[in-house]
C-alpha positions, 0 to 999 in steps of 0.5 A: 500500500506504501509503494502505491501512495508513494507511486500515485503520489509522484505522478501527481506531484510530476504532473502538477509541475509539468502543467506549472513549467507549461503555463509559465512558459506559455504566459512567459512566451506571450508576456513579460519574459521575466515572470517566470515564479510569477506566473508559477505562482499565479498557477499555484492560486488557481491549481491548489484550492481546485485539488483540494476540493471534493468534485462536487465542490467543483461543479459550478467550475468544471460547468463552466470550463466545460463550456469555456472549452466549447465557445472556443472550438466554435470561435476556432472554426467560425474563424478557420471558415471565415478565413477560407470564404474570404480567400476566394478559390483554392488553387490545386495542389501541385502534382508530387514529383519525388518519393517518399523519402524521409517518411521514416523519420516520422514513424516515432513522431506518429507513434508516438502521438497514438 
């Protein structure tokens, strides 16, 4: 039983500074670069309160996440649709001249994301 709470317990502990280290980075990227603790923080506000509730405690947060989630699918493809009627007609693709090589270096990257 030890081992597993041991085990359970540093995969969140993992996954929790994976996300931190990605928020941070992505704000740091699109903000002021020399945020880094400060945007580490700004996840921890938000993370910490959030995984020590009960779901139940949560539903009127996950609700709305959930419906974050599809407002912004619905603004991507409003968008990506927009964006191609205004471009008029799309012109073919060029006929492929050459072989597949270097195809074989993808087979980890695909694999990989299944």
């Amino acid at each position: 039983y030890a081992a597993y709470v041991t085990l359970i317990s540093g995969y969140m502990l993992g996954s929790l500074w994976c996300y931190a280290a990605i928020f941070a980075a992505a704000l740091e990227a699109n903000l002021a670069p020399s945020g880094h603790v400060l945007y580490v923080g700004l996840f921890a506000l938000f993370v910490v309160p959030l995984s020590l509730k009960d779901l139940a405690d949560q539903k009127a947060v996950q609700t709305l996440l959930a419906f974050g989630r599809v407002v912004m699918l619905a603004v991507m493809l409003v968008t990506a649709l927009t964006y191609l009627m205004s471009m008029g007609p799309i012109a073919p693709m060029p006929e492929r001249t050459g072989t597949f090589d270097g195809v074989a270096a993808l087979a980890p990257v695909v694999t990989f994301s299944l």
